[in-house]
C-alpha positions in Angstrom: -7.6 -16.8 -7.0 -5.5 -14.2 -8.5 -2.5 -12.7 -7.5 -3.0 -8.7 -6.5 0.4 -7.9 -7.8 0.9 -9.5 -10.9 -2.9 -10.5 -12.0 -1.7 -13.9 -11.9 -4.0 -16.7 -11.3 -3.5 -19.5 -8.9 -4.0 -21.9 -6.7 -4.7 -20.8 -2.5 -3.0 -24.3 -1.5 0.3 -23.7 -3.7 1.6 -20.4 -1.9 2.7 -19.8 1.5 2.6 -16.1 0.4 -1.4 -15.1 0.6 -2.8 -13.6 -0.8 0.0 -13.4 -3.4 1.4 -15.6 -5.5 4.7 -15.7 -4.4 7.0 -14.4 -2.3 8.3 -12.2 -4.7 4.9 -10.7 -5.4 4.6 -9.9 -1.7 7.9 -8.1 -1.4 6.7 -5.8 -4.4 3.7 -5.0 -2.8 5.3 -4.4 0.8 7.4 -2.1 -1.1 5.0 -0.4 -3.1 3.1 0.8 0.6 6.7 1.7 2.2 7.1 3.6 -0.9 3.7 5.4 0.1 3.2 4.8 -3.5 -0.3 3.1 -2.5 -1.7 4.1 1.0 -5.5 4.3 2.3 -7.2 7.6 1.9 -6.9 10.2 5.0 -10.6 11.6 6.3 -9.7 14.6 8.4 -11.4 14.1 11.9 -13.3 17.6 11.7 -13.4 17.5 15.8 -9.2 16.5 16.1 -7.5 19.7 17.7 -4.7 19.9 14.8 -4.8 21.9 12.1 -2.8 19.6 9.2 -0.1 21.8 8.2 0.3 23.0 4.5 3.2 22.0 2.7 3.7 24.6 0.0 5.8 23.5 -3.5 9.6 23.8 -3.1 10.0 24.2 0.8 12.3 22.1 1.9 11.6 20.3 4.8 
C-alpha cells in the first residue's frame, strides 16, 4: 500500500494507523481537513429552502 500522506509505501500488517503509515501521517491528514484545507465538494440541493449566503471580499464576519 501506500501511505496517502506521505506517498510512502508499506506494509497493511505493520501500522495500527490505516490507511496511513503512521500515526504521525494520520494526525497531518486529520489536520489538514480541520484546516478545511481539503474537504468534499458542496452540490447545492436546488430544492433546499436556503438561499447560501454570499460572502463578499473584506466583510468581516
Amino acid at each position: 500500500m501506500r501511505c496517502p500522506t506521505c506517498e510512502r509505501e508499506f506494509s497493511s500488517a505493520e501500522t495500527t494507523a490505516m490507511p496511513f503509515c503512521s500515526e504521525r501521517c494520520r494526525l497531518i491528514d486529520l489536520g489538514r481537513w480541520l484546516d478545511e484545507a481539503i474537504s468534499l465538494p458542496v452540490v447545492p440541493d436546488p430544492d433546499a429552502d436556503e438561499v447560501p449566503e454570499q460572502i463578499e471580499p473584506g466583510d468581516d464576519q
